[in-house]
FIROKE-457426 format. One record per residue: x, y, z of N, C-alpha, C in turn; residue in one letter. Coordinates in steps of 0.1 Angstrom, whole numbers, plus 5000, padded with zeros to 4 digits. Layout:
BEGIN
XYZXYZXYZA ...
END
This chain:
BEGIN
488552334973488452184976489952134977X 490352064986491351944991491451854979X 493151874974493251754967494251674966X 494751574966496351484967496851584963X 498551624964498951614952499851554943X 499851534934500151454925501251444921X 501851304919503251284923503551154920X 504151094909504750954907505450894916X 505450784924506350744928506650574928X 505950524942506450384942504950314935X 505650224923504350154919504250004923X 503649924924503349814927502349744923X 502349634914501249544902500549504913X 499449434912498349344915499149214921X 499849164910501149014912501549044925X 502949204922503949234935503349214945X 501949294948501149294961501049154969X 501149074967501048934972502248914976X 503848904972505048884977505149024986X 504749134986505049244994504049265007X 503049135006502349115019502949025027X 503748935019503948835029505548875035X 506348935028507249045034506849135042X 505849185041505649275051505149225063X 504449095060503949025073505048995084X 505948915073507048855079508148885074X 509148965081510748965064511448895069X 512848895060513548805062512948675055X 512948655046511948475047513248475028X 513548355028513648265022513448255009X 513348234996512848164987511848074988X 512347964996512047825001510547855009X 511247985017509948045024508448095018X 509248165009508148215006507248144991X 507648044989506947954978505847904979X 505647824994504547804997503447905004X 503747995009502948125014501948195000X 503148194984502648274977501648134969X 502248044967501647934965499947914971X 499647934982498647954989497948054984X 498648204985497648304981497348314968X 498848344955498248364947498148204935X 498548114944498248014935499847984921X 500748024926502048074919502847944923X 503647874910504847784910505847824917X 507047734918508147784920509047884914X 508447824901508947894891508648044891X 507548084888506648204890507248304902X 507248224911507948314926509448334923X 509948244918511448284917511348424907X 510648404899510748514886510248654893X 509048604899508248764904509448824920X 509848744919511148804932512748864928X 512848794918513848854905513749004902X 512549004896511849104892511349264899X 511049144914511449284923512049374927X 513349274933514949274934515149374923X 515249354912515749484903515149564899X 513349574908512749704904512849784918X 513749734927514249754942512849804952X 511849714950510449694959511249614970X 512149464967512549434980514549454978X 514849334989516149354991516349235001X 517649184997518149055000519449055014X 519648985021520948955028521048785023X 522548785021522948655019523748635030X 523148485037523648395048523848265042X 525048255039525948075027525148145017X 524447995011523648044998522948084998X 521948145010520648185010520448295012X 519748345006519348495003518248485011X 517748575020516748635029516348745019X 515048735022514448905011513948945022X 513749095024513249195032512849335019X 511449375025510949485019511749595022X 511849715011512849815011511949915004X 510549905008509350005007508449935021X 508150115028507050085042505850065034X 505349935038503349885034502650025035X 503050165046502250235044502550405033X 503450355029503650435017503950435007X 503450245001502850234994500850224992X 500650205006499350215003498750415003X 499750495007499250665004499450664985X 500450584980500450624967499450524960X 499350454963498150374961496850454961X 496550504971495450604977495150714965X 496750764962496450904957495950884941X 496850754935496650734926495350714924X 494450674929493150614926492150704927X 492750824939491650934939491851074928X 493151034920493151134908492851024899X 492950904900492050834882491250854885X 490350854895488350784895488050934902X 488250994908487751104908488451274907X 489851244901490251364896490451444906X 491151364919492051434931490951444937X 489151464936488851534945488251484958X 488451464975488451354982486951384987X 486251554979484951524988483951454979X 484851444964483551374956484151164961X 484851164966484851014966484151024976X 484051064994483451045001482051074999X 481451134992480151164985479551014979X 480550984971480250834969480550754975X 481250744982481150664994479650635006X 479450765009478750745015477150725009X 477150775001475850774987475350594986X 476650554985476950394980476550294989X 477250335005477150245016475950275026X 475550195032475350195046476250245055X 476250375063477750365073476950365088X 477450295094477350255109477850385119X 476850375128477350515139478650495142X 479050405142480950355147481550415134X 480950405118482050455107481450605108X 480150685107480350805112481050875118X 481550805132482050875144483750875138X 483750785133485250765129485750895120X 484550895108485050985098485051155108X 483751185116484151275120485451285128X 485751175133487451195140487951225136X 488251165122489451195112489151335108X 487651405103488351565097488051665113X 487951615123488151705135489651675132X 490351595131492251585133492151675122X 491651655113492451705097491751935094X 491251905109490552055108491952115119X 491752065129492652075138494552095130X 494452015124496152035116495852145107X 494752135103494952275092494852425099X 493952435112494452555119495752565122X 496352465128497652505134498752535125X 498852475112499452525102499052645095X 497952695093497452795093498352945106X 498452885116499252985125500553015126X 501052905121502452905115502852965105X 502252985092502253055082502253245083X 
END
């Protein structure tokens, strides 16, 4: 059985996720910028944004250029590699790495549509397909 493997790396809270979307949407943005964007989603002061952006900055999730006084923030993690460690993390808490017992429940759970069938078989024809060819390599 196929399983992540397991590996600490970039973590990111519930809070961060909200400044690291609207950085990812848009970088470059402001303080000024981004107060009312997070304001909107998570409902966060000025105050709160200054601190949860502080906080980033020196857990190095984002990264600044200063133009005069203003600091621009830009993300200094790709959105998609935090969502693989995201991924992996969750498939060793809740199912203990193993990805055929989550799709088991997955599909157990849902309704899936001939469009999400066709999909999943895309994906392990690719993921059948890469494992022969590495397989020949070896």
């Amino acid at each position: 059985m196929w399983r992540f493997p397991v590996k600490e790396e970039i973590k990111v809270t519930n809070s961060e996720w909200y400044v690291m979307n609207c950085l990812w949407e848009k970088s470059h943005l402001s303080l000024m910028q981004l107060v009312p964007l997070l304001k909107e989603s998570a409902g966060w002061s000025k105050s709160t944004s200054a601190t949860m952006v502080r906080r980033m900055t020196e857990k190095d999730l984002i990264g600044y250029e200063e133009n005069g006084k203003t600091k621009y923030f830009f993300p200094k993690v790709k959105k998609q590699d935090v969502v693989v460690q995201e991924t992996r993390d969750f498939l060793q808490r809740i199912y203990d790495g193993s990805v055929g017992m989550m799709m088991s429940a997955l599909v157990r759970q849902n309704d899936l549509s001939q469009e999400d069938i066709l999909e999943l078989q895309e994906i392990l024809k690719a993921a059948q397909t890469k494992t022969q060819k590495t397989k020949r390599k070896g």
